[in-house]
C-alpha positions in Angstrom: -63.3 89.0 -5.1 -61.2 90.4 -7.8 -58.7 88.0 -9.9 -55.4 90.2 -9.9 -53.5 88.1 -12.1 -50.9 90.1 -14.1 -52.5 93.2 -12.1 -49.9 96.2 -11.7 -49.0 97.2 -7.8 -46.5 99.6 -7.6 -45.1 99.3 -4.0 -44.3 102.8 -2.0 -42.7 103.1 1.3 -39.8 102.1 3.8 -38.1 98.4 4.5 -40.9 96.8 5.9 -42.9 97.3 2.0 -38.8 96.8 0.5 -38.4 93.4 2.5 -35.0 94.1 4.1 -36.1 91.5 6.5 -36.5 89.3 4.0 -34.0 89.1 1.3 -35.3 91.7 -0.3 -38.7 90.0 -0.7 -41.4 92.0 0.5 -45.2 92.5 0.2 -45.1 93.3 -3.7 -42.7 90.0 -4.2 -45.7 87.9 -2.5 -48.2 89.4 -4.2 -46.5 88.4 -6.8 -46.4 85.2 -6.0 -49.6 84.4 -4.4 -51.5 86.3 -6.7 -50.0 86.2 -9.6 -49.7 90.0 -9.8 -46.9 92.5 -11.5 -45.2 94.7 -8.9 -42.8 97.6 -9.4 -41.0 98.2 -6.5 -40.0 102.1 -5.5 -40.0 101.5 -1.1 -36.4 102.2 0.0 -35.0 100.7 3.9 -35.2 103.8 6.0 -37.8 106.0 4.3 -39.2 108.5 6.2 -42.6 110.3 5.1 -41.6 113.8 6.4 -37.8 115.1 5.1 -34.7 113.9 6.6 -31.4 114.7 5.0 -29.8 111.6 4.0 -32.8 109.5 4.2 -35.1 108.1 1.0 -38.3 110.5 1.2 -41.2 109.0 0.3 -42.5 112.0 -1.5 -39.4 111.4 -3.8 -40.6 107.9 -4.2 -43.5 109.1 -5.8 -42.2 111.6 -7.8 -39.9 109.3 -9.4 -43.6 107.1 -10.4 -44.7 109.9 -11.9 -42.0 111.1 -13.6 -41.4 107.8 -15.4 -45.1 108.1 -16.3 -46.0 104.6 -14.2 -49.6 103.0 -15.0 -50.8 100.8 -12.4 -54.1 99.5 -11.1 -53.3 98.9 -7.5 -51.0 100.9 -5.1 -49.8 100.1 -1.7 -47.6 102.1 0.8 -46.6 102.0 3.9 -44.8 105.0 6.0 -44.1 106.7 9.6 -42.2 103.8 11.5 -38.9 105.8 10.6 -40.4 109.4 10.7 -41.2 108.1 14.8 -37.6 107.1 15.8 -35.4 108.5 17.7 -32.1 108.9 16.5 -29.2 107.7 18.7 -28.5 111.0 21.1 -31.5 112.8 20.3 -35.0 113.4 22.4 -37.3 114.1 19.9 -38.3 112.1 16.5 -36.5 112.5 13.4 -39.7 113.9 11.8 -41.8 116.3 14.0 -45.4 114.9 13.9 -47.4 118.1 12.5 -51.0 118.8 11.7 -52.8 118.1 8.9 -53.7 121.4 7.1 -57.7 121.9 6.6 -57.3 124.5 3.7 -60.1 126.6 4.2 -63.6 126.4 5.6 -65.0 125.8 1.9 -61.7 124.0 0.7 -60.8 121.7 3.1 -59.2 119.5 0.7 -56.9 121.5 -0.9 -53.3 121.1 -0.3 -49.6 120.7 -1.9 -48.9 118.1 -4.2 -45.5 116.4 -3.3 -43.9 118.8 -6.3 -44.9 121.7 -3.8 -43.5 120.5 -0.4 -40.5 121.6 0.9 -38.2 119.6 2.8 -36.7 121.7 5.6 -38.6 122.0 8.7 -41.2 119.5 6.6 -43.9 117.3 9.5 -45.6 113.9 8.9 -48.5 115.0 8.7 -48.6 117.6 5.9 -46.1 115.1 3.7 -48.1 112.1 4.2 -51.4 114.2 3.2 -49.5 115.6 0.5 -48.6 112.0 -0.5 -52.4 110.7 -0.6 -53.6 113.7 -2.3 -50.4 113.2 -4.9 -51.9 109.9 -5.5 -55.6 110.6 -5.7 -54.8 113.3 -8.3 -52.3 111.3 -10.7 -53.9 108.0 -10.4 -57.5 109.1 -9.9 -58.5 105.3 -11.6 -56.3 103.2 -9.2 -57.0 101.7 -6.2 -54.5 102.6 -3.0 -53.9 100.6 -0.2 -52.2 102.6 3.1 -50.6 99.5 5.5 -50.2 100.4 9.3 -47.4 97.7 10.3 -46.7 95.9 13.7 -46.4 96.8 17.0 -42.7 97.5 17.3 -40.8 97.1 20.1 -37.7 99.3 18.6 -40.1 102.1 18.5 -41.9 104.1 21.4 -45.0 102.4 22.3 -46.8 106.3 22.6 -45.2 108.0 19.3 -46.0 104.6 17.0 -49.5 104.9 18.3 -49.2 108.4 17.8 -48.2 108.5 14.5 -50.2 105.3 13.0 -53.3 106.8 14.7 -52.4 110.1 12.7 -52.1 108.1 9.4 -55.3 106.5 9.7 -57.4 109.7 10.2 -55.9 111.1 7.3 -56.1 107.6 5.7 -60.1 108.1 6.5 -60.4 111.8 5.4 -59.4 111.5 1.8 -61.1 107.9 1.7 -58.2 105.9 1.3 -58.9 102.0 2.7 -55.7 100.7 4.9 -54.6 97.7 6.8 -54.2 97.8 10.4 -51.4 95.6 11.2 -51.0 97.5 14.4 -54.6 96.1 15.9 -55.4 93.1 13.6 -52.3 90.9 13.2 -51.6 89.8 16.3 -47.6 91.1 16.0 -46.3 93.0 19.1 -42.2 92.6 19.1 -42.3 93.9 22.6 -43.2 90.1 23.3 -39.9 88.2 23.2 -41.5 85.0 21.5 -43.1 87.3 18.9 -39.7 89.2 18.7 -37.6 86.2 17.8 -40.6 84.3 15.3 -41.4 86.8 13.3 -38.4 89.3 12.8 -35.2 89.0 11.3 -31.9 88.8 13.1 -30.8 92.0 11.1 -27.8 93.1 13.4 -26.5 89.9 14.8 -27.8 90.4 18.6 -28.6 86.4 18.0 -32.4 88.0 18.6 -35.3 89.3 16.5 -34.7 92.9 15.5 -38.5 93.5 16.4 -39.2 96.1 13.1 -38.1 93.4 10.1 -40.2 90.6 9.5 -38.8 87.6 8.3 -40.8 85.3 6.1 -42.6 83.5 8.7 -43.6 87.4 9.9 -44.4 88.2 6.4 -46.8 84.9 5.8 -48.1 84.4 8.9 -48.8 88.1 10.5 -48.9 90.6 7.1 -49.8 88.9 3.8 -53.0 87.0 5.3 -54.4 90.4 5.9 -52.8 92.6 3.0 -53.7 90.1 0.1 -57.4 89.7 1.5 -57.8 93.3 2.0 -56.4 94.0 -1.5 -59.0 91.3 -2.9 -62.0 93.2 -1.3 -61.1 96.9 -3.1 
C-alpha cells in the first residue's frame, strides 16, 4: 500500500466531506492525521452538485481549485445528499435528477467542462458528469476518490438510492473508484441506536440528526473504509 505522508488531498463536496458534524473536522482533517497527509479543504455544508440559488455548487468548488492553479495527488468528493432533499413545502427535490448525456454514438465521452454548465434548470446528472470529466481533464495525473455516504434517515429512502445509484454508474463510466458507504459501512440513521451513536445533535432535538456524523460516525463507520480504499489507488 502507498505511504501518503505529506501527500496532497484536496477535499470537494458538501458537510459530510466539511465535517459540520464534527467541529469542522472532516475526512481531509483525519487523513490528516492518520496518515499524515496535506489536505486543502474546498467542501462547503449544503452543497449541492446540480445549481441551486443560494447554495455552494460544487462545480464552483472546483472552479475555485483550478483557478488558484491547485496541484494535488489525491482527490476526494463527495455530492447528491443535498441535490435529493426536499425543501420544506416542496414535492420534488431541490435538484431534478437528469440523465447523463452520451455525446454521440462515436463520442460518448464528450461533454461540458464545469466552465460550460449553466446553472438554471441544471440536473445531477449532467453536473456531476461534468464535475468527473472537469477533474479527469485538469488533473489527468491524480488519483480521485468519489465517497457514497450513509444511509440517511433525513432523506427519502427511494431518491438517496436513486441518486447514489446514479453517481456510481457514472462513477464506473469514466473509471473513477468510489466508496460505498451506503452498502459497506454498516450506517443506516433510520435505526434509532445508529441515529443517536453516530450523528451529531446538530439542531438540539436532544437526538442524532441522522445526516452529520460525529466523531465516533467518522472513526468508526467512514474513515476505516475511506483511508483503506485511498491506500489501495
Amino acid at each position: 500500500m502507498a505511504d501518503l505522508k505529506g501527500k496532497k488531498v484536496l477535499i470537494f463536496g458538501d458537510s459530510i466531506m466539511y465535517g459540520s458534524g464534527n467541529g469542522g473536522f472532516g475526512v481531509g482533517e483525519y487523513l490528516q492525521r492518520d496518515l499524515g497527509m496535506v489536505c486543502k479543504k474546498y467542501a462547503v455544508g449544503g452543497a449541492r452538485v446540480g445549481y441551486k440559488a443560494g447554495k455552494s455548487w460544487l462545480p464552483e468548488q472546483i472552479m475555485r481549485a483550478i483557478d488558484a492553479g491547485e496541484t494535488a495527488d489525491y482527490i476526494i468528493f463527495d455530492g447528491f445528499t443535498n441535490d435529493c432533499n426536499i425543501s420544506e413545502g416542496a414535492t420534488e427535490p431541490d435538484v431534478p435528477l437528469g440523465a447523463v448525456t452520451s455525446g454521440s454514438a462515436h463520442s460518448p465521452y464528450v461533454c461540458p467542462t464545469v466552465y460550460e454548465l449553466k446553472k438554471e434548470g441544471s440536473t445531477f446528472a449532467e453536473c456531476f458528469q461534468s464535475v468527473i470529466y472537469t477533474l479527469l481533464l485538469r488533473f489527468p495525473k491524480v488519483k480521485i476518490l468519489f465517497i457514497r455516504p450513509h444511509n440517511m434517515g433525513r432523506r427519502d429512502h427511494d431518491l438517496q438510492r436513486q441518486y447514489g445509484e446514479y453517481a456510481l454508474y457514472i462513477c464506473e463510466k469514466w473509471g473513477v473508484p468510489y466508496v460505498d458507504l451506503y452498502k459497506n459501512s454498516g450506517l443506516n440513521t433510520f435505526i434509532p441506536r445508529h441515529r443517536d451513536m453516530f450523528t451529531c445533535d446538530s439542531y438540539g432535538w436532544g437526538r442524532g440528526d441522522c445526516t452529520h456524523p460525529n466523531a465516533l460516525g467518522y472513526e468508526l463507520k467512514y474513515m476505516p473504509l475511506i483511508e483503506s480504499a485511498i491506500k489501495a489507488l
